[in-house]
Each structure stands twice: as C-alpha cells, then as structure tokens.
C-alpha positions in Angstrom: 4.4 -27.6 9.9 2.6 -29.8 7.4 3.9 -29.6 3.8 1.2 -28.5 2.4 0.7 -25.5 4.7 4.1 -24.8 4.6 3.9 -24.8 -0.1 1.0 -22.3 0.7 3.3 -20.4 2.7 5.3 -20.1 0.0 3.2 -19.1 -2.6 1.9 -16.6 -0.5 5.6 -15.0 -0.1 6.3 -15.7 -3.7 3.4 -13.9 -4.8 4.3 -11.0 -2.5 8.2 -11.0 -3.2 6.9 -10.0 -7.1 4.9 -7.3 -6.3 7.8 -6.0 -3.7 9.7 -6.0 -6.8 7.8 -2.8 -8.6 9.1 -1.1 -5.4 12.4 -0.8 -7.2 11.9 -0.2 -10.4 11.8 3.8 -10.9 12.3 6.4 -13.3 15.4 8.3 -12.3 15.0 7.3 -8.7 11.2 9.1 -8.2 8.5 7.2 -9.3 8.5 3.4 -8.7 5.9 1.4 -10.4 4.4 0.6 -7.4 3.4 4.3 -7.1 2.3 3.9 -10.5 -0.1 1.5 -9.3 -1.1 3.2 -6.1 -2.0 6.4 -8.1 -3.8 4.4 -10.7 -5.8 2.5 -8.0 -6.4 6.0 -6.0 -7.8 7.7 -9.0 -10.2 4.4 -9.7 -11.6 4.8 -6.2 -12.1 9.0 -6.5 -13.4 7.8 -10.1 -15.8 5.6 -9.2 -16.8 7.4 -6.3 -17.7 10.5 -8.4 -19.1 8.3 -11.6 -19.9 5.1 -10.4 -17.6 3.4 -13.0 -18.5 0.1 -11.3 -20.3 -1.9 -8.7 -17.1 -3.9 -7.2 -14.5 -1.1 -6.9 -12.2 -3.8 -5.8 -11.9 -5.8 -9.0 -10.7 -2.4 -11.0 -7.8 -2.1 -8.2 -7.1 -6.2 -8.8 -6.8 -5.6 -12.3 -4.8 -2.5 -12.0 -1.9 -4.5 -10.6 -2.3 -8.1 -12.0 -2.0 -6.2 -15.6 0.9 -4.1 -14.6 2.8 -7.6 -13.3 1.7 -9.1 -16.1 3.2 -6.7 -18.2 6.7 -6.3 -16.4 6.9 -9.9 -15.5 4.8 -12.1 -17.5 6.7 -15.3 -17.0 7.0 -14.5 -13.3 3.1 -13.6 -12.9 2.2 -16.8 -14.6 4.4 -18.9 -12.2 3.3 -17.5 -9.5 -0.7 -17.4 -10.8 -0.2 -21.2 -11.7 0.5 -21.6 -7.9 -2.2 -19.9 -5.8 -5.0 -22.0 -5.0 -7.3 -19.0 -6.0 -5.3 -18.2 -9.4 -8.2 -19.7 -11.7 -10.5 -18.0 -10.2 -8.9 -14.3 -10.2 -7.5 -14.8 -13.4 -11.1 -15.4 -14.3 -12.7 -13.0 -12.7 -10.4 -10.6 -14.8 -10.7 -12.0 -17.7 -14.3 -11.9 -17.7 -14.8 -8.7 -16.5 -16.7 -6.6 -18.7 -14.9 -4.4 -21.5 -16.4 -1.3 -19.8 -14.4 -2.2 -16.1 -11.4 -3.1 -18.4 -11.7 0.1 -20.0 -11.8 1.6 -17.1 -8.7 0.4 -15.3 -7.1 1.3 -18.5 -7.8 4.6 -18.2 -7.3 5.2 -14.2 -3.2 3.9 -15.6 -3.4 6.5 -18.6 -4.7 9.1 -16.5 -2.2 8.5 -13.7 0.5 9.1 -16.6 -1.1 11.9 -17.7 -1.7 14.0 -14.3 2.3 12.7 -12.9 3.8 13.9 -16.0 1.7 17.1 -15.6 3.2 17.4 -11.9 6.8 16.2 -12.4 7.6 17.8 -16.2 5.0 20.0 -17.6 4.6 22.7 -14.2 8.4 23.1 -14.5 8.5 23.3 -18.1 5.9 25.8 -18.1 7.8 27.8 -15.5 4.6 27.3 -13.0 5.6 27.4 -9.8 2.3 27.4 -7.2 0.8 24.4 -4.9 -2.7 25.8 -5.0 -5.0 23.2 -5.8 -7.6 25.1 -7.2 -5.0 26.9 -9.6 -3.5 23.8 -10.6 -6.7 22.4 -11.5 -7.3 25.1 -13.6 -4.2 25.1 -15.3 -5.0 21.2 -16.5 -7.8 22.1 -17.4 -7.1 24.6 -19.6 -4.7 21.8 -21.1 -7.2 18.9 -21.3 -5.4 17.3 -19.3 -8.2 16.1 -17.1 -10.8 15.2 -19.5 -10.3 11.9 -19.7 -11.3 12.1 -16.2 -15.3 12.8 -16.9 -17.4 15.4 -18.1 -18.7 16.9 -15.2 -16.2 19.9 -13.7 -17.1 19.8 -10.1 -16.7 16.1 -10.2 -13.2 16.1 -12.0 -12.0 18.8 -9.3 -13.1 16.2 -6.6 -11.3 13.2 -8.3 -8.2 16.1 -9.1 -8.4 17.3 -5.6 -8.0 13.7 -4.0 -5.4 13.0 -6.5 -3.2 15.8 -5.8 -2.9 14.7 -2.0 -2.5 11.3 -2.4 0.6 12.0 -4.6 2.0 13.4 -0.9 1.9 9.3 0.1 4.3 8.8 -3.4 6.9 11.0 -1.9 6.8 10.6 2.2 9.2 7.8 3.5 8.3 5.0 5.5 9.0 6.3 9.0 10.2 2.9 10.3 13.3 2.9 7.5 14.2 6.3 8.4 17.7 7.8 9.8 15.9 8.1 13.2 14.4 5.0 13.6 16.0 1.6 11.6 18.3 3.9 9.4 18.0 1.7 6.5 20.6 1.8 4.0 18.6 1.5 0.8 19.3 4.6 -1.6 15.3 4.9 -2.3 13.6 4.1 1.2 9.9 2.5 0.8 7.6 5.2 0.2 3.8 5.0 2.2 2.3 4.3 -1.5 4.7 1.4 -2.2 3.7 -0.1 1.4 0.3 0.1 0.6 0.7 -1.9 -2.6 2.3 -4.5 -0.9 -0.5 -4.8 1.4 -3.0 -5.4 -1.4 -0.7 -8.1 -3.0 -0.6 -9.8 0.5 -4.2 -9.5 0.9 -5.1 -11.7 -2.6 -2.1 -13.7 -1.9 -3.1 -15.0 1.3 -6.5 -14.6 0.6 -6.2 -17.6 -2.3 -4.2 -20.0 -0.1 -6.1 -19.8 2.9 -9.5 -18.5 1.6 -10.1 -16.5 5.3 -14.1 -15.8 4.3 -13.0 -12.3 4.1 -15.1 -10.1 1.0 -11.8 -9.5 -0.4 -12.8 -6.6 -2.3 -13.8 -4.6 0.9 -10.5 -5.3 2.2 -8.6 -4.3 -0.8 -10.7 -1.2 -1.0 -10.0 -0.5 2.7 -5.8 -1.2 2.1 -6.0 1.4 -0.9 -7.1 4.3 1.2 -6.4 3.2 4.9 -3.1 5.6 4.7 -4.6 8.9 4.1 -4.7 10.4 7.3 -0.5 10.2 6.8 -1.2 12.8 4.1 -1.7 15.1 6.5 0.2 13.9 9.8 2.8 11.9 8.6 4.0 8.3 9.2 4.1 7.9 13.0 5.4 4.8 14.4 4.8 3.5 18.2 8.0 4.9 19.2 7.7 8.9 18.4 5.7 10.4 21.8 2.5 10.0 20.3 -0.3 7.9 21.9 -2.6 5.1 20.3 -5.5 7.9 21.2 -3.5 10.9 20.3 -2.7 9.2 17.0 -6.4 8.5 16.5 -8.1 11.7 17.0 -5.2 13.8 14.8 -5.8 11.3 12.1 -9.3 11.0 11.4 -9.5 14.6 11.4 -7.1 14.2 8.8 -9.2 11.7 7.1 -12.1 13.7 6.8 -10.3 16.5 5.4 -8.3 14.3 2.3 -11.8 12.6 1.6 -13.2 16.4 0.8 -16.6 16.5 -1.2 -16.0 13.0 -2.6 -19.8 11.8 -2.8 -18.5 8.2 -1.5 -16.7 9.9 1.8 -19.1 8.6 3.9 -18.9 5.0 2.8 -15.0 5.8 2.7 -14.6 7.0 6.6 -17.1 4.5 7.8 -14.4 1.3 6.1 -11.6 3.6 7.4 -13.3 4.3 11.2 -13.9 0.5 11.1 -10.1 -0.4 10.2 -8.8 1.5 12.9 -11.6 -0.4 15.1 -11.0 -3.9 14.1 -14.7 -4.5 14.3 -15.3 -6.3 11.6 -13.0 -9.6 10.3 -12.7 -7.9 7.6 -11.0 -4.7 8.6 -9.2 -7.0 10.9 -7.7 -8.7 8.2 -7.0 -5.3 6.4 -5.0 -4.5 9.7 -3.3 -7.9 9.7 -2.4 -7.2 6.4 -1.2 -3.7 7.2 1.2 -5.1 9.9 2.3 -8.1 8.3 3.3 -6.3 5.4 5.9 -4.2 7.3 7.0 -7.4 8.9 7.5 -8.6 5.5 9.2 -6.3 4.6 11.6 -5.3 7.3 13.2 -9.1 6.8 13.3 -8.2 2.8 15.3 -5.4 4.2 17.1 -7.2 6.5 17.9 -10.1 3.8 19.2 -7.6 0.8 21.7 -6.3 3.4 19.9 -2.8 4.1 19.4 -3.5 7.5 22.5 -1.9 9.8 24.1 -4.5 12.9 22.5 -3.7 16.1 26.0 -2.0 17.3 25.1 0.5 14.7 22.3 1.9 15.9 23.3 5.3 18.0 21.0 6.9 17.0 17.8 4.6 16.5 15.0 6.0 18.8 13.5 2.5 18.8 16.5 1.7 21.2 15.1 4.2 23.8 12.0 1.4 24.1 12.9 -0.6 27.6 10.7 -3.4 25.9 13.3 -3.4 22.9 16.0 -3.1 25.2 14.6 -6.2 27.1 15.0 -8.1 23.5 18.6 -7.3 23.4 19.4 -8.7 27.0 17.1 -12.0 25.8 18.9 -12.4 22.5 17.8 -10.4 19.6 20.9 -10.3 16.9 19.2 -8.1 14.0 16.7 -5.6 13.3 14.0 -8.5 12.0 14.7 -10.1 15.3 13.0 -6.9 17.4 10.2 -6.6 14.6 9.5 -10.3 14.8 9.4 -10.0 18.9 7.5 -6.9 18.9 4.4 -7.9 16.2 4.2 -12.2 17.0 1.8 -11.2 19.1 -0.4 -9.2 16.8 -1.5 -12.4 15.2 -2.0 -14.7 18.1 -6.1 -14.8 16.9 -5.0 -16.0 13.8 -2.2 -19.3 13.5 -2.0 -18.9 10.0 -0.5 -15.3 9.9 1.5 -16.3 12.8 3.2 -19.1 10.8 3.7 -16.7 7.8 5.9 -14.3 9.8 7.7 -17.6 11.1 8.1 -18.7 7.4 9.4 -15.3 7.0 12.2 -15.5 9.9 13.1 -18.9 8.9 13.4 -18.3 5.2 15.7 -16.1 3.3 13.6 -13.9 0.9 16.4 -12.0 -1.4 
C-alpha cells in the first residue's frame, strides 16, 4: 500500500474514531451524545419534510454533528479537519451556509433537548404514565413544548409523531453486541442510533479522501433514516432464522408505517427501497457504509477489550453458522477475525473500502 493511500486511510479512521467517541459519553448511562445527534438530525429531516427548512437536507445533518465535535472536542475536530482532503471545503460549506440553515440546525439540537427532557424527566415528574402518541402530543402541547417546532398543528404532530418512534432506535441495542450473539462486555452496548451516526461520519470521512463521485448529501440523508424499519422489527442480524426476503418484506412494511403522513414519505421510501436495492452508487455506498461501520466497530470493540476469547462463546448463536465454524478450523483467533472473514467480500467492487477494513485489522484503533 502506497503511503499516501495508506495517510488517507488514516484520516479516514481518525476522523471516524472521534465521532465513535460521542458513543460514550452519556448522561447517567442513557443518552449518549451520539443520540443527541441522531435525534437532532431525525427531527431536521421530519422538519424539513413538513416545512421545507432547506433545499439540501444533508448539509443541516453535516452541521448538526461537525458543531457538536466541534464543541466537545475542538482541538481534536480541528486536527482531524486540517487532515481530510475535503476539510476546506466542508468547513466552508458550513461556514457559509446561510444564517437561516444555521438557525435551523440550532434549533433541531434545542428542540431535541426539549422533547428528550420532556420524555425522560417531565412525564415522570408529572406523574404521566401513557405511551399514546396522540395523548402525548397533546400534553406538549398544552406545555409549548413543541412550538418551536412550527406553527402549523397537523404538521408538528407529523414531525412529533416521527420523533417519538425514532427515540425507540436511542434505546434498542445493537443485535450483533448482544448476550446471544457476540456478548460484548461493554456496560452500555451501541445503541441503533449511535451506529447510525457512525455511518454518517464514515460517509464524509471517506467521502473527502477518496472523493467516490457520490452526492454526499443523498447518502447522508439515506444513512439518517435507513434504520427505521428496526423501529418496528428490531435489529436482526444474518444469523436469527430470518431470510434476506423475509427480512425485506417485514421491514418495508415497517417503513411505511414509521414514515406516517410525512409529506416527504414518498421521496423518503423511494431513497430507502433504493438502499436496500443497491441500484444506484449512491445507495450502494450508503450500504457500504452501513457495513463497514459495524466492521469498524466490532475491531473498536475487539481493541478496548470488550470483545470475549472465542472459548467463551457457549452461547453465541453466530457459532451455530457451519461457515463460521469453517473460520475456526482455518484460523480465526478473535471475534474481528470472523467479522473480517465474513464482510471482505462485501467490498470486492470497491479496493478502497476493502483496504480500509485491512487498515482496520492491521491497526490497533483504542
């Protein structure tokens, strides 16, 4: 590997490696700032979907997170930023980006605040015990605590309504980490939010070093809601009964029923539809994204000592795969071994994101 590829490499993981950090940092072990920033981003998208904030949705969600690194680690972000090939031109386009999409990512944070202290503190304060959307809605209402949100009530209840579910994603584990499958040792395991953060960050980062003609943008957009099916169905990995097909058809069904009334949901299940599709190089790269990001962060795992010895794994229905069992017999020492056999392959189309996961096994990350 030339030495140039292989700095890119780096920045990339560098890059990534500090957003992976705001998957640690929570308030009394619940939210993590990278659920901050998911439910930030989520209410830009039902925002903009319902008042047309902006033209490039995508920028709002970049800004969202550069300003929250920016803010937690400012000396970090700048290393990192001074690194990318790209950083001049993102911190540019932020920069310039008018006061009113500013103002606007401002407010998706401060309204993300808002509506998780109104779940988390004020329904038990208020001795409110119900998990009816529609009565919840009314009770913030009544409290102002969703006028920031717009000034048209069916709207709000959309962007409320789409809110309210995605919070699920803040609080389901990643199924992979799980005492059934890896059994990760970790006391807060990676929530589906937190992953989906860490897509986004790998996205721009590998996005600036290796500029893959990809309308970044699109494929943030399509990262910040290509989970929601799991909403409904849960996080179901390749090893829990469930066909490719089967998994398919019980998620978009899923889809469509998150995405509600949103006056965007077509636009929304059509990016979604063509994620799961790969027919496009841009939801392909989404997907690569999605995938690599696990990858990622199942060596993370593996290199903070979360990650249990093989001879520990009773239990593991990954073990009941006879391909898994095949990487045993051939050599496979740790968990990241079997995740870097079983996805290698995923990225054969693409050499680049094939030598990032071999940075990744050859490189200790924490």
């Amino acid at each position: 590997m030339a030495d140039n590829e292989k700095n890119k490499l780096k920045n990339v993981i560098e890059f990534y490696l500090l957003a992976n950090n705001l998957k640690y940092v929570t308030k009394d072990n619940k939210q993590s700032l990278a659920d901050q920033i998911y439910g930030a981003m989520i209410l830009a998208v039902a925002m903009n979907s319902e008042y047309h904030k902006t033209e490039n949705i995508g920028e709002a969600l970049k800004t969202i997170l550069f300003e929250t690194l920016n803010f937690y680690y400012p000396n970090e972000t700048k290393e990192c930023m001074d690194k990318l090939s790209k950083a001049t031109t993102l911190i540019t386009d932020i920069n310039k980006c008018s006061i009113e999409l500013s103002d606007f990512a401002f407010e998706c944070t401060m309204s993300e605040l808002a509506l998780e202290y109104f779940f988390e503190n004020f329904l038990l304060e208020e001795e409110l015990d119900t998990k009816n959307c529609d009565e919840l809605y009314m009770v913030a209402k009544n409290y102002g605590i969703v006028d920031r949100l717009g000034t048209d009530d069916v709207k709000n209840y959309e962007i409320f309504k789409f809110y309210y579910q995605n919070r699920v994603l803040k609080k389901k584990e990643r199924s992979g980490w799980d005492s059934k499958h890896w059994n990760v040792s970790i006391n807060r395991i990676e929530r589906i939010s937190e992953h989906i953060v860490g897509t986004i960050a790998l996205a721009i980062a590998l996005d600036s070093e290796f500029d893959f003609k990809v309308d970044i943008d699109k494929v943030i957009t399509a990262l910040c809601i290509h989970e929601i099916g799991e909403i409904r169905i849960g996080d179901i990995t390749p090893f829990d009964g469930i066909t490719p097909d089967e998994k398919k058809k019980i998620e978009h069904k899923a889809m469509v029923e998150v995405l509600g009334n949103l006056k965007d949901r077509d636009l929304f299940l059509n990016m979604l539809f063509s994620f799961d599709e790969q027919d496009t190089f841009d939801s392909k790269f989404a997907h690569y994204c999605d995938k690599l990001e696990a990858d990622i962060q199942a060596k993370v795992y593996q290199d903070m000592g979360y990650q249990h010895s093989l001879a520990e794994q009773e239990g593991n229905i990954v073990f009941n795969s006879s391909r898994v069992q095949q990487m045993i017999r051939d050599g496979a020492k740790t968990a990241f071994d079997i995740w870097y056999e079983w996805d290698k392959g995923i990225y054969i189309d693409e050499p680049v994101l094939t030598k990032t996961l071999q940075f990744v096994r050859d490189n200790k990350l924490k």
